[in-house]
OpenMM code with the backbone's topology and positions (N, CA, C; nanometers):
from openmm import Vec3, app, unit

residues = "UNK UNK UNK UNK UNK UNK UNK UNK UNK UNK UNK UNK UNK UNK UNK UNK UNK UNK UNK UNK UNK UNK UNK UNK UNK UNK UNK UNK UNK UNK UNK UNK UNK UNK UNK UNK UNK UNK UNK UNK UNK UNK UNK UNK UNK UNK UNK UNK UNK UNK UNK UNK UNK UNK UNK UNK UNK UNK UNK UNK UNK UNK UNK UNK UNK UNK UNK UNK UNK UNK UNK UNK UNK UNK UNK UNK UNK UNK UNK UNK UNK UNK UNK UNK UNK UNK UNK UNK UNK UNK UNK UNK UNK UNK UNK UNK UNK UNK UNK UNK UNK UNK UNK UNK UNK UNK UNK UNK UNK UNK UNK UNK UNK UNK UNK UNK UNK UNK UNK UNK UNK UNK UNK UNK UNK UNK UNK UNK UNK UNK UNK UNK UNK UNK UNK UNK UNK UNK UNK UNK UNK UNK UNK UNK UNK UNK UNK UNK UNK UNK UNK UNK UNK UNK UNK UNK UNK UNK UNK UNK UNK UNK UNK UNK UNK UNK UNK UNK UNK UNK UNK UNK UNK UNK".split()
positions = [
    Vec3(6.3533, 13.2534, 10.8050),
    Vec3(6.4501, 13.3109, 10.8960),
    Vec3(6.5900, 13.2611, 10.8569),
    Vec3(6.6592, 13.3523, 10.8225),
    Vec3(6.8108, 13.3621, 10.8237),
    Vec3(6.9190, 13.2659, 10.9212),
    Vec3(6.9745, 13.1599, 10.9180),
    Vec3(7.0488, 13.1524, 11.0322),
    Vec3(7.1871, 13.1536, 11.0484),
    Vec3(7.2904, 13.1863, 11.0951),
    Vec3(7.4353, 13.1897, 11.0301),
    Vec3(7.4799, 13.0780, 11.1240),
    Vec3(7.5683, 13.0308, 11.0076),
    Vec3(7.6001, 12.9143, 11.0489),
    Vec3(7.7668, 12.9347, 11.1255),
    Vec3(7.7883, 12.8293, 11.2628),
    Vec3(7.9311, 12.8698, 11.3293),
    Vec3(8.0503, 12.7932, 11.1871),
    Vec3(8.1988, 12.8269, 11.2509),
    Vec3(8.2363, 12.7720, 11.1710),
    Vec3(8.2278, 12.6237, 11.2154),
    Vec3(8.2428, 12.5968, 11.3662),
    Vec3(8.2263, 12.4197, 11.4462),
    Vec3(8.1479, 12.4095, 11.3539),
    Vec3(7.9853, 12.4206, 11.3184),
    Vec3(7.8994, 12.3806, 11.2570),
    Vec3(7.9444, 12.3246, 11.1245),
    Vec3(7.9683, 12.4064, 11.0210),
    Vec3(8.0166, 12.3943, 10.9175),
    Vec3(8.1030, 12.3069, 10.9142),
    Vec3(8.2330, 12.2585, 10.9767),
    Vec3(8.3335, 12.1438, 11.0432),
    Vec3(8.3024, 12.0724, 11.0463),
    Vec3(8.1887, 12.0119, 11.1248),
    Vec3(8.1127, 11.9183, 11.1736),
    Vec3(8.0490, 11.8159, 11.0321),
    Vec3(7.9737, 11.9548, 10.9108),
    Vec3(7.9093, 11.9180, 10.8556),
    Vec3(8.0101, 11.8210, 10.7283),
    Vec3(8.1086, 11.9281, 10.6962),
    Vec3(8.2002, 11.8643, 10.6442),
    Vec3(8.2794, 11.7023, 10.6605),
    Vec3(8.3210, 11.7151, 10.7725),
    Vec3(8.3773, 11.6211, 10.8449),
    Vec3(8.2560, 11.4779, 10.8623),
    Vec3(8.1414, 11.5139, 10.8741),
    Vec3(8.0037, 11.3766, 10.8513),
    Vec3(8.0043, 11.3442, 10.7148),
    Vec3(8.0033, 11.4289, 10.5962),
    Vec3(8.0197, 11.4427, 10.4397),
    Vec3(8.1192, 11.3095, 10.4351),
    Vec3(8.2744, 11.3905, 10.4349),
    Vec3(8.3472, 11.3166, 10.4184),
    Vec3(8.3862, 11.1666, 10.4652),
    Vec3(8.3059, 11.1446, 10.6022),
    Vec3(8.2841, 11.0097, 10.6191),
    Vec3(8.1461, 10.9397, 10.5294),
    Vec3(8.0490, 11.0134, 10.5357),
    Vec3(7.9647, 10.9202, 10.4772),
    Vec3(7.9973, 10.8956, 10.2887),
    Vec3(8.0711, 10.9507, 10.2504),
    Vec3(8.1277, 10.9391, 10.1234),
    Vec3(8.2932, 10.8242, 10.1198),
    Vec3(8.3492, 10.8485, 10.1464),
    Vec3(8.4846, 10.7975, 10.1756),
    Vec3(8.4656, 10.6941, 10.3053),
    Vec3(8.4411, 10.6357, 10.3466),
    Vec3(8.4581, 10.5512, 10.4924),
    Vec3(8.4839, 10.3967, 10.4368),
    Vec3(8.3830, 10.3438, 10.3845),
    Vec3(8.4129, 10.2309, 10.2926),
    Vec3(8.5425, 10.1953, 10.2510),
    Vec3(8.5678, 10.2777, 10.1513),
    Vec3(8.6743, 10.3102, 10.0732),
    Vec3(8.7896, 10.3240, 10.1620),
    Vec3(8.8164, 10.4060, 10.2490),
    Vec3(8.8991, 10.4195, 10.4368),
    Vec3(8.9448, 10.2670, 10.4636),
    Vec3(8.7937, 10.1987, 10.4733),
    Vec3(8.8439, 10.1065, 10.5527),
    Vec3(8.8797, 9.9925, 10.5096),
    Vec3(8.8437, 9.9876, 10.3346),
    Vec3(8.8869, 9.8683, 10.2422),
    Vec3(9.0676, 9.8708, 10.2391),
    Vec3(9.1184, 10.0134, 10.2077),
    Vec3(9.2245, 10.0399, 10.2156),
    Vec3(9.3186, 9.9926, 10.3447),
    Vec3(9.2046, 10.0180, 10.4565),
    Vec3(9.2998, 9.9969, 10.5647),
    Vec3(9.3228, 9.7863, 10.6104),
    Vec3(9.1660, 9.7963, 10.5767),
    Vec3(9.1745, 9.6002, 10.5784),
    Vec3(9.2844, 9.5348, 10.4940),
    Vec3(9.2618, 9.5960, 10.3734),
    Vec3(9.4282, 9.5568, 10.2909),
    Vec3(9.5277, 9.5562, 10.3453),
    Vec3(9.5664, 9.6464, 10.4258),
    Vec3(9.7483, 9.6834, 10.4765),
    Vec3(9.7320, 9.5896, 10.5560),
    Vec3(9.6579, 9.6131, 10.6912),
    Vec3(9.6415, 9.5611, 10.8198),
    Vec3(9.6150, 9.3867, 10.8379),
    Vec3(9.4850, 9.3422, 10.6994),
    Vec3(9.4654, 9.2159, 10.6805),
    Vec3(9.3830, 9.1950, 10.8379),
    Vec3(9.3507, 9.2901, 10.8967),
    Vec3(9.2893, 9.2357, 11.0178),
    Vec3(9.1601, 9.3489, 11.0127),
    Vec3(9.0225, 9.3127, 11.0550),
    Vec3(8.9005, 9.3917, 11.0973),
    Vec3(8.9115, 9.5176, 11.2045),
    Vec3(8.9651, 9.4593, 11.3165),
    Vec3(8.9875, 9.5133, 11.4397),
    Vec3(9.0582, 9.6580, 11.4160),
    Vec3(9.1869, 9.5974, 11.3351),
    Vec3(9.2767, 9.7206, 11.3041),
    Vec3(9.2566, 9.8204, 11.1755),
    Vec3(9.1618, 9.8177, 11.1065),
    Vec3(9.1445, 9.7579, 10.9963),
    Vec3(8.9982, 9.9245, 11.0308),
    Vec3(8.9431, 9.9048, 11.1779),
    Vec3(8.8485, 9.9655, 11.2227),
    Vec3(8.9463, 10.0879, 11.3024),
    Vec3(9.0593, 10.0288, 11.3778),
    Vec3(9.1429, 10.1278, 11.4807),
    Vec3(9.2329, 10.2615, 11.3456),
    Vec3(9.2398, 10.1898, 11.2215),
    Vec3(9.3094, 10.2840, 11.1138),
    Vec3(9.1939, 10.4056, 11.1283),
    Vec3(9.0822, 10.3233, 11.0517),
    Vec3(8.9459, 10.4638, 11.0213),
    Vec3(8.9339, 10.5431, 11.1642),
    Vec3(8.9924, 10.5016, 11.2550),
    Vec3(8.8484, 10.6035, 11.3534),
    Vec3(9.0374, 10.6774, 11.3750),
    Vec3(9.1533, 10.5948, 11.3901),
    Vec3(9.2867, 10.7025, 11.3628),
    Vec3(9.2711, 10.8104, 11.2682),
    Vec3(9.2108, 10.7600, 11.1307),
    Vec3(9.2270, 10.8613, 11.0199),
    Vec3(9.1201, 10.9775, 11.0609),
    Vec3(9.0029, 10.9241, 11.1053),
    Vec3(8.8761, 11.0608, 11.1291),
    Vec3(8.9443, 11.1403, 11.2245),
    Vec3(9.0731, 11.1531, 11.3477),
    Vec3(9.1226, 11.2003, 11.4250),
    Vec3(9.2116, 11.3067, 11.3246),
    Vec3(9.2515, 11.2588, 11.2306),
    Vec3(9.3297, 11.3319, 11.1499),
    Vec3(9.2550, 11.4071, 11.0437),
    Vec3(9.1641, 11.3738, 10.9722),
    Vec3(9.0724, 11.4247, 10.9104),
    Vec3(9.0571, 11.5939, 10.9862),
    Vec3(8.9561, 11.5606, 11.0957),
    Vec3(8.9486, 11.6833, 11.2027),
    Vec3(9.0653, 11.7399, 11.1947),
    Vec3(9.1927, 11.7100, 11.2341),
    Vec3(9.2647, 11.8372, 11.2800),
    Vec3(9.3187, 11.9182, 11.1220),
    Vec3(9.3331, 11.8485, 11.0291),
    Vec3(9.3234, 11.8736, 10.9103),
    Vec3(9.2102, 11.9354, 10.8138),
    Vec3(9.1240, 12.0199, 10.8275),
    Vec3(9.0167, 12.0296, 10.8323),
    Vec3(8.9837, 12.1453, 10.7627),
    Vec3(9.0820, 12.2393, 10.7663),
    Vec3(9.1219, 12.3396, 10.7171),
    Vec3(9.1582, 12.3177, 10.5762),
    Vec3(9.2740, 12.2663, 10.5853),
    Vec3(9.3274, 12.2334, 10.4595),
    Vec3(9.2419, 12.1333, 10.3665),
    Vec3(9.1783, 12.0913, 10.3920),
    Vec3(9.0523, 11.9920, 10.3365),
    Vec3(8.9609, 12.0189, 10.2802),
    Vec3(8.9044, 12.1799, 10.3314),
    Vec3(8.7788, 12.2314, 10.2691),
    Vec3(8.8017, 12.3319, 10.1304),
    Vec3(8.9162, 12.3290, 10.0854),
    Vec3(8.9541, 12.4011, 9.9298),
    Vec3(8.9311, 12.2615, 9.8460),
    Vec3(8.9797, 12.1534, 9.9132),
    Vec3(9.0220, 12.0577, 9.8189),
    Vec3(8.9335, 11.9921, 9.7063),
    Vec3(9.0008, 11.9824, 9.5680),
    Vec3(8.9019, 11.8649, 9.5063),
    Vec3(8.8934, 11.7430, 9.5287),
    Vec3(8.7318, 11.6678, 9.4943),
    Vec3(8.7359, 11.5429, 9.5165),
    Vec3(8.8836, 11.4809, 9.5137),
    Vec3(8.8685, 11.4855, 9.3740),
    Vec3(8.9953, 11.3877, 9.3391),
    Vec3(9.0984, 11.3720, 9.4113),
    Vec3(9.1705, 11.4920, 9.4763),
    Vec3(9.2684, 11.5297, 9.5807),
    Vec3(9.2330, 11.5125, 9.7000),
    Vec3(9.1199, 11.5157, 9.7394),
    Vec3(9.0556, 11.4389, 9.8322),
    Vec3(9.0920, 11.3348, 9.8958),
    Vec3(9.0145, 11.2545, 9.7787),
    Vec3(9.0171, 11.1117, 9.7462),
    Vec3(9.1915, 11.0531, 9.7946),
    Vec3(9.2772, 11.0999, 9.7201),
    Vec3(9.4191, 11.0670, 9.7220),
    Vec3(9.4435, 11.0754, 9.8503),
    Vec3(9.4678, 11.1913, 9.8866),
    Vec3(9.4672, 11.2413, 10.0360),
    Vec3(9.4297, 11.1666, 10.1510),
    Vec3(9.3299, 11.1169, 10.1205),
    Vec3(9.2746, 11.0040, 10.1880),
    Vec3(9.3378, 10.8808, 10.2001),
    Vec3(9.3726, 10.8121, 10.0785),
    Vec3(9.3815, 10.6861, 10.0767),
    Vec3(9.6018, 10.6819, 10.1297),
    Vec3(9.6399, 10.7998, 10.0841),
    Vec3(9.7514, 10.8095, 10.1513),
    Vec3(9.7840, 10.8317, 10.2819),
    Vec3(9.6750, 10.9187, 10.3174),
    Vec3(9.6813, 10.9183, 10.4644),
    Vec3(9.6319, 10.7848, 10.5943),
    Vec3(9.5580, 10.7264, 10.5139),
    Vec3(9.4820, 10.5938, 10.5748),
    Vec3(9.6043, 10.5294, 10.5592),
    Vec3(9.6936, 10.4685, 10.4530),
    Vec3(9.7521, 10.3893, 10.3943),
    Vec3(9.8608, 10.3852, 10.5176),
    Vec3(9.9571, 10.5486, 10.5463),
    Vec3(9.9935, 10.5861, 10.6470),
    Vec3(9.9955, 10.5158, 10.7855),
    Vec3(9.8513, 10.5673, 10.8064),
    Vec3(9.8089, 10.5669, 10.9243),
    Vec3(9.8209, 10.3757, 10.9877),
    Vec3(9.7340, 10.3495, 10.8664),
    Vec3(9.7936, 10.1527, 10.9112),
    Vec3(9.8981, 10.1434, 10.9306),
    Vec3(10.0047, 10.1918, 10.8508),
    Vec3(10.1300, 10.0966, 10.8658),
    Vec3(10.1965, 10.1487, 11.0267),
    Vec3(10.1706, 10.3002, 11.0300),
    Vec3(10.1694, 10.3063, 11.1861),
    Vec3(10.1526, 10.2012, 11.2741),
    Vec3(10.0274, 10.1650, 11.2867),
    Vec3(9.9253, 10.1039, 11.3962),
    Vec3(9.9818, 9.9901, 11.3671),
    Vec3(10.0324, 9.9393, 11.2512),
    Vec3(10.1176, 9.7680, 11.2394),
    Vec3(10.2569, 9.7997, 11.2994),
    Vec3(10.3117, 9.9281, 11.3052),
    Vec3(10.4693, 9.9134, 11.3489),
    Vec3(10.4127, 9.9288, 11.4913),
    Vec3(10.3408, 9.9837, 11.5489),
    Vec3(10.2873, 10.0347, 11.7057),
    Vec3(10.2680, 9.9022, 11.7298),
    Vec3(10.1902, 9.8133, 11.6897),
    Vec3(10.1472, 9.6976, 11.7690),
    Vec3(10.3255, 9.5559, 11.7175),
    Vec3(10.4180, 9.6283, 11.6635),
    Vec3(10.5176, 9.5689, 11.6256),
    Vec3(10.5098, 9.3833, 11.6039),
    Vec3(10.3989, 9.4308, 11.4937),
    Vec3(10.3626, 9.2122, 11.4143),
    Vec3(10.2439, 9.2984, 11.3033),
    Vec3(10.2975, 9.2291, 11.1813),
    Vec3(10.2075, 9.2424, 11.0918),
    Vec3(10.1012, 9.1403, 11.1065),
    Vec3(10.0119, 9.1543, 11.1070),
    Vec3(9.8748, 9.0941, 11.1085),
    Vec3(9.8310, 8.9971, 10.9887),
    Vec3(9.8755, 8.8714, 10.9848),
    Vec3(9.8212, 8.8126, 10.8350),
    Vec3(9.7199, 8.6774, 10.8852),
    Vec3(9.5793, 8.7533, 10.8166),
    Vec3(9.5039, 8.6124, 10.8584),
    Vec3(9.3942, 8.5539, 10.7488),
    Vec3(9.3424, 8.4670, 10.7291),
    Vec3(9.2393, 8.4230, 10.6648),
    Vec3(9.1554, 8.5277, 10.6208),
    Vec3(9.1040, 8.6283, 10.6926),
    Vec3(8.9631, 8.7074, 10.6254),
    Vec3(9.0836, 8.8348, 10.5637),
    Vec3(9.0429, 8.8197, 10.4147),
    Vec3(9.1292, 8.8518, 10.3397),
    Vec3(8.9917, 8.9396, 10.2458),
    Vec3(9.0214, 9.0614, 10.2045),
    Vec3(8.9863, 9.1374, 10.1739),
    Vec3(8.8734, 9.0106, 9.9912),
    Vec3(8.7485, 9.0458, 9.9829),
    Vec3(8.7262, 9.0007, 9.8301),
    Vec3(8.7627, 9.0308, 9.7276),
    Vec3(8.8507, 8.9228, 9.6893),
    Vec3(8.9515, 8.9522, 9.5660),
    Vec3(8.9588, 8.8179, 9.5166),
    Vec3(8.9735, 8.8124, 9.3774),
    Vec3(8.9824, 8.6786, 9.2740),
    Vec3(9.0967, 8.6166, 9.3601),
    Vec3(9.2070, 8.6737, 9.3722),
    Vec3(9.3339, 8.6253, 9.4271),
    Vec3(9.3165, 8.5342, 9.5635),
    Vec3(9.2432, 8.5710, 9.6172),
    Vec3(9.1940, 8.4986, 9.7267),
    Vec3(9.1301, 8.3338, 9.7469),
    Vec3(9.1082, 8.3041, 9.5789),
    Vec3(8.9750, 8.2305, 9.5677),
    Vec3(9.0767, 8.0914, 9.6306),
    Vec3(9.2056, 8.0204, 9.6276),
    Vec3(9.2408, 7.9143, 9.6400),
    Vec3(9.3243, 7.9668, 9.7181),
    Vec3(9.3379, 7.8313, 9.8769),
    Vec3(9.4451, 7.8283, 9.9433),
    Vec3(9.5794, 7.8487, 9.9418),
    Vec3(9.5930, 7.8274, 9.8713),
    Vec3(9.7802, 7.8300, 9.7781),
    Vec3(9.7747, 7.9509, 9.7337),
    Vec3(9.7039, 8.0106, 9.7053),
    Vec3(9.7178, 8.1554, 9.6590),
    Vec3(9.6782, 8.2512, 9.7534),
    Vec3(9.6515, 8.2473, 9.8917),
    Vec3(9.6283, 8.3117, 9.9773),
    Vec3(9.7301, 8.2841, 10.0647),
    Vec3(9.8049, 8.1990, 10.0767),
    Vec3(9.9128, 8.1941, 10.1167),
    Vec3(9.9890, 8.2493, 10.0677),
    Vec3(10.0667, 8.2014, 9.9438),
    Vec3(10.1165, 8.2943, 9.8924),
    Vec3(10.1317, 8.4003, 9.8546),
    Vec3(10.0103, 8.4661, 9.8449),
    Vec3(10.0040, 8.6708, 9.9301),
    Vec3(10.0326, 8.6884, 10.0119),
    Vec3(10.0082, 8.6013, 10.1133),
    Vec3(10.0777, 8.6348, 10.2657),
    Vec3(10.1817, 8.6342, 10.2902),
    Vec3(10.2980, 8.5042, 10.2160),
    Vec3(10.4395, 8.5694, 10.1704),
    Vec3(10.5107, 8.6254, 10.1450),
    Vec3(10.4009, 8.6801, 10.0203),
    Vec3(10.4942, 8.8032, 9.9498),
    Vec3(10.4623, 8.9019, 10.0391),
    Vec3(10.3410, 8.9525, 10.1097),
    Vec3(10.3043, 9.0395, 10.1884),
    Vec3(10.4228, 9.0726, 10.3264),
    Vec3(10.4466, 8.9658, 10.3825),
    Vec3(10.5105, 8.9469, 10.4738),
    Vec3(10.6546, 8.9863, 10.4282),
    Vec3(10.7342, 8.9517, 10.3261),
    Vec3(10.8617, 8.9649, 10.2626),
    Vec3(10.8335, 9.0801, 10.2586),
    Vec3(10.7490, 9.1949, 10.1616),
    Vec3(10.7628, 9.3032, 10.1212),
    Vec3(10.7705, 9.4555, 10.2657),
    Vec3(10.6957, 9.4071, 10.3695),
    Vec3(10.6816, 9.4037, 10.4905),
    Vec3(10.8240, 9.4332, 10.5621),
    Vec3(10.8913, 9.3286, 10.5489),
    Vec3(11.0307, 9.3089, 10.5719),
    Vec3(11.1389, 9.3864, 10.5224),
    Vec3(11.1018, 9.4251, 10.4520),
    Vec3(11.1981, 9.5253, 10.3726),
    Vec3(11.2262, 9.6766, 10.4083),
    Vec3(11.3177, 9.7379, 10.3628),
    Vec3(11.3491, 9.9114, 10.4106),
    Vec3(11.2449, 9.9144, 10.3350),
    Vec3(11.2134, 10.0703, 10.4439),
    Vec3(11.1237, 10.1645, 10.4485),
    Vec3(11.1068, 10.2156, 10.3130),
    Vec3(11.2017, 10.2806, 10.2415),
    Vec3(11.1519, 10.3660, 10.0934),
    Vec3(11.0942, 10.2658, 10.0190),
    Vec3(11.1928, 10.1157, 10.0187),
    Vec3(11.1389, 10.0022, 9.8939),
    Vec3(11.0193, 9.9498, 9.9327),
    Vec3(10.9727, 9.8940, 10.0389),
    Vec3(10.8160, 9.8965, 10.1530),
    Vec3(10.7431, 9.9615, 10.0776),
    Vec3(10.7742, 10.0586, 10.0996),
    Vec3(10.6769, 10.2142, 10.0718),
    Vec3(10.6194, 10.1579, 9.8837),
    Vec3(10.7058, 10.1664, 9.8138),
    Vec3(10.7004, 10.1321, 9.6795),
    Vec3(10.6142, 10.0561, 9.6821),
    Vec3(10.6312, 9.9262, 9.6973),
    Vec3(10.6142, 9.7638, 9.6911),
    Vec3(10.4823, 9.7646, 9.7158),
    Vec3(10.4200, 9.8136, 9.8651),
    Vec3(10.3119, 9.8684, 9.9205),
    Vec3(10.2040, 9.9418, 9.8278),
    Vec3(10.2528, 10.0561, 9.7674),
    Vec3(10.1716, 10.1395, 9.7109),
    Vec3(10.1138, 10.0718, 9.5488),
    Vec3(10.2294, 9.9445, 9.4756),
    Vec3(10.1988, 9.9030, 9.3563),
    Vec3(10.1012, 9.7561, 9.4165),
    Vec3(10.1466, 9.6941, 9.4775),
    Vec3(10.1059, 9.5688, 9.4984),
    Vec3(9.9928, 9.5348, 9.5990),
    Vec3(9.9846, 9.6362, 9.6908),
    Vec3(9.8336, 9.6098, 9.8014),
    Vec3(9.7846, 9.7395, 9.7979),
    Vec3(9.8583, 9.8228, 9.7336),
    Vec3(9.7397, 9.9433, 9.7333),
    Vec3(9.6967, 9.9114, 9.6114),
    Vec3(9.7762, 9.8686, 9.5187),
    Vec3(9.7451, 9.8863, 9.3150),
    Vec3(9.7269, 10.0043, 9.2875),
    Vec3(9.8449, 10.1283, 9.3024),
    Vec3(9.8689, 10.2316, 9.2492),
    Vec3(9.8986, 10.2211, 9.1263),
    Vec3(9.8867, 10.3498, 9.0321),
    Vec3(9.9187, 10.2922, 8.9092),
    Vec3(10.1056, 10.3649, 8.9205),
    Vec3(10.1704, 10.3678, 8.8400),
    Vec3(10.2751, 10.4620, 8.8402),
    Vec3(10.2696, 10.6136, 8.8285),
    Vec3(10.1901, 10.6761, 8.7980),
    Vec3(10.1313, 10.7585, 8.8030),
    Vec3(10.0995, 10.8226, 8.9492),
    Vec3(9.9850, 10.7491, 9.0076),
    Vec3(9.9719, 10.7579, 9.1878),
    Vec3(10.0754, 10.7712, 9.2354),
    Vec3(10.1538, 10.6811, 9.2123),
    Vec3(10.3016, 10.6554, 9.3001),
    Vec3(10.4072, 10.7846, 9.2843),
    Vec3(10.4073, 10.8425, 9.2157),
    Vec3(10.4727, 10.9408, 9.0951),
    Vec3(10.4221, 11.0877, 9.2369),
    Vec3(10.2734, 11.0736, 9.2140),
    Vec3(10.2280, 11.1741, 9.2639),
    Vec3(10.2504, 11.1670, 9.4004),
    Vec3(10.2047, 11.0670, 9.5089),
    Vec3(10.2429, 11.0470, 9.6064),
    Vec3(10.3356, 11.0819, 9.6948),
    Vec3(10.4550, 11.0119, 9.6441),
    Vec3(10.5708, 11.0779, 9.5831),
    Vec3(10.6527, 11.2297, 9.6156),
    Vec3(10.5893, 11.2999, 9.5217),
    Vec3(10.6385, 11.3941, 9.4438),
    Vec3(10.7140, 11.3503, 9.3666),
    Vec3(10.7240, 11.2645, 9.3276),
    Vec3(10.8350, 11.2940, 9.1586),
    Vec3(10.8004, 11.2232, 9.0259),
    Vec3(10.8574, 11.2651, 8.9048),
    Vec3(10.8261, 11.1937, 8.7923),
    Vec3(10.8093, 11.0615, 8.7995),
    Vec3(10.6945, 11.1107, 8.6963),
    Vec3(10.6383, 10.9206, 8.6847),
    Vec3(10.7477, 10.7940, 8.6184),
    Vec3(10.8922, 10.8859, 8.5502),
    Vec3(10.9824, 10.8119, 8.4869),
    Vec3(11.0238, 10.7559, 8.6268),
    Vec3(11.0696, 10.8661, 8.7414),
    Vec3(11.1514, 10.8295, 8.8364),
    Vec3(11.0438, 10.7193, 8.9606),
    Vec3(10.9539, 10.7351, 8.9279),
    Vec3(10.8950, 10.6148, 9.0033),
    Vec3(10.8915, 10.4880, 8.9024),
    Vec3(10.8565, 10.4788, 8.8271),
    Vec3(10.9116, 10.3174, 8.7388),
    Vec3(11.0465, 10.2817, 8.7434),
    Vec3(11.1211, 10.3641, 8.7446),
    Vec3(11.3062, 10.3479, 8.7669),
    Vec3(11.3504, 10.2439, 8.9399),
    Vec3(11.2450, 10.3452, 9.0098),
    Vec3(11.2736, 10.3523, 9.1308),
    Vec3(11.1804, 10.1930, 9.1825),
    Vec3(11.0774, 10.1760, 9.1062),
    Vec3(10.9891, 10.0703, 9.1339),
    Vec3(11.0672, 9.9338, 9.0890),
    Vec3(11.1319, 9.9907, 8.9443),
    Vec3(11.1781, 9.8486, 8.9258),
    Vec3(11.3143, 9.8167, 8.9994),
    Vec3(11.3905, 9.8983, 9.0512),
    Vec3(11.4582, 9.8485, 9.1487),
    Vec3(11.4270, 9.7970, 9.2918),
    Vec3(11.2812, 9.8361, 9.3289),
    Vec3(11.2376, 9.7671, 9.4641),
    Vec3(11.2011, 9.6377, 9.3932),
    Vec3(11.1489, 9.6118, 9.2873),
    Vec3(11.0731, 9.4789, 9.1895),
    Vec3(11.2176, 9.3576, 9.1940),
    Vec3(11.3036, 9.4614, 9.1871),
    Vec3(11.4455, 9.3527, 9.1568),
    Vec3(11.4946, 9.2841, 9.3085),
    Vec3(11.5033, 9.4095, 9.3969),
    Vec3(11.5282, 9.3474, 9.5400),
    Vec3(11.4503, 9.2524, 9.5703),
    Vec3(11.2767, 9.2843, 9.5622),
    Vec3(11.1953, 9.1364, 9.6009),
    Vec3(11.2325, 9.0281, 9.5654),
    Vec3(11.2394, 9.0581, 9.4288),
    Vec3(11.2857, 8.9029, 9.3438),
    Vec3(11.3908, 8.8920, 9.4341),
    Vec3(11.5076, 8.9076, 9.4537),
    Vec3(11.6642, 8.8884, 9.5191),
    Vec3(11.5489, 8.8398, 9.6682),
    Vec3(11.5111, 8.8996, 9.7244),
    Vec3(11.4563, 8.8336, 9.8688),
    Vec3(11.4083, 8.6935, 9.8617),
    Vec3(11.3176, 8.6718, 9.7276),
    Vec3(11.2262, 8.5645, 9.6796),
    Vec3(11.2727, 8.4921, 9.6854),
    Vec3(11.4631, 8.4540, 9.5544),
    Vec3(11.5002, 8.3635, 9.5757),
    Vec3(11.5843, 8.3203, 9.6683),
    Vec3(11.6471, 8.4151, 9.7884),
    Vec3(11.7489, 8.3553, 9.8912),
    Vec3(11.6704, 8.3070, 9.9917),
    Vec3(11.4552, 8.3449, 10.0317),
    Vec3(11.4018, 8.2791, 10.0975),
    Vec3(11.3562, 8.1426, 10.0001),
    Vec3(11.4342, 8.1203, 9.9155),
    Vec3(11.3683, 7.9639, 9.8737),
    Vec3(11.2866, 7.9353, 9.7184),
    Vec3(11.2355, 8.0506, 9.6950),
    Vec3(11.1206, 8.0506, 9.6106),
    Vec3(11.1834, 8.0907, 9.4838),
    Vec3(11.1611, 8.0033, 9.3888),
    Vec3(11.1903, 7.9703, 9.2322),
    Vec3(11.1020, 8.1148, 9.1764),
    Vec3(11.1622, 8.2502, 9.1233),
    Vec3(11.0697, 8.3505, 9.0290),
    Vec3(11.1083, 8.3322, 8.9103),
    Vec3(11.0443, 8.3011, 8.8041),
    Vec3(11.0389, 8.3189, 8.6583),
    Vec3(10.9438, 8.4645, 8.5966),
] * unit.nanometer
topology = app.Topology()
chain = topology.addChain("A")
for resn in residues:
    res = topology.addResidue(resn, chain)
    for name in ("N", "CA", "C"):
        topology.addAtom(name, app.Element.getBySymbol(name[0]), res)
């Protein structure tokens, strides 16, 4: 027997897909920005709100564009929920990463995290997308919209301001 399917149905089915494929990935992204579980959980179930109303535009898409789509829109969606709750969140349970392995070096992410944090919005945005997302220039380019020349141009002038932040908060960069 034949059954035709609604389009809700089809929505539905999509929309379970795309979490049980991507959610992980959602929420690694979002634990990075956020550095907190809680919020980290309030990004993903923000982003599945957006997912849905977007839903339309979602079902042409390729993975790959997908994928992007995703991790920009999550990426988004945290830094929201960190300006909404107005305090960046920096704590001990720190995403598994080599960088993590010694005290002094988990601090000192949280520094630079916090400094980069601190900064205007476009250079943020940059700083963000190379250093806790690990975009390549390329991503960033695309992200973006613009040449991948004009995002390395544009990167190494947010790269230069940090440094300038680095050393008037104290800290010796070589």
């Amino acid at each position: 027997m034949n059954r035709a399917f609604s389009h809700h149905e089809i929505d539905d089915e999509l929309i379970t897909d795309i979490f049980r494929r991507y959610k992980d990935s959602m929420y690694s992204t979002a634990l990075r920005i956020t550095s907190s579980p809680e919020l980290a959980d309030e990004t993903v179930q923000e982003a599945g709100m957006k997912i849905m109303a977007h839903i339309d535009s979602l079902r042409p898409m390729p993975d790959d564009e997908l994928r992007k789509w995703l991790k920009v829109m999550v990426r988004n969606t945290a830094l929201n929920i960190l300006r909404r709750e107005k305090k960046y969140v920096l704590t001990d349970e720190e995403p598994d990463r080599p960088v993590y392995n010694a005290v002094e070096n988990r601090s000192a992410y949280n520094t630079l995290l916090s400094l980069i944090r601190s900064m205007p919005e476009g250079t943020r945005e940059l700083l963000e997308m190379k250093f806790v997302l690990e975009y390549t220039n390329g991503e960033i380019a695309k992200a973006l919209g613009i040449s991948e020349n004009a995002a390395g141009v544009r990167l190494f002038r947010a790269r230069a301001k940090l440094i300038d932040l680095l050393r008037r908060e104290g800290y010796n960069y070589e």
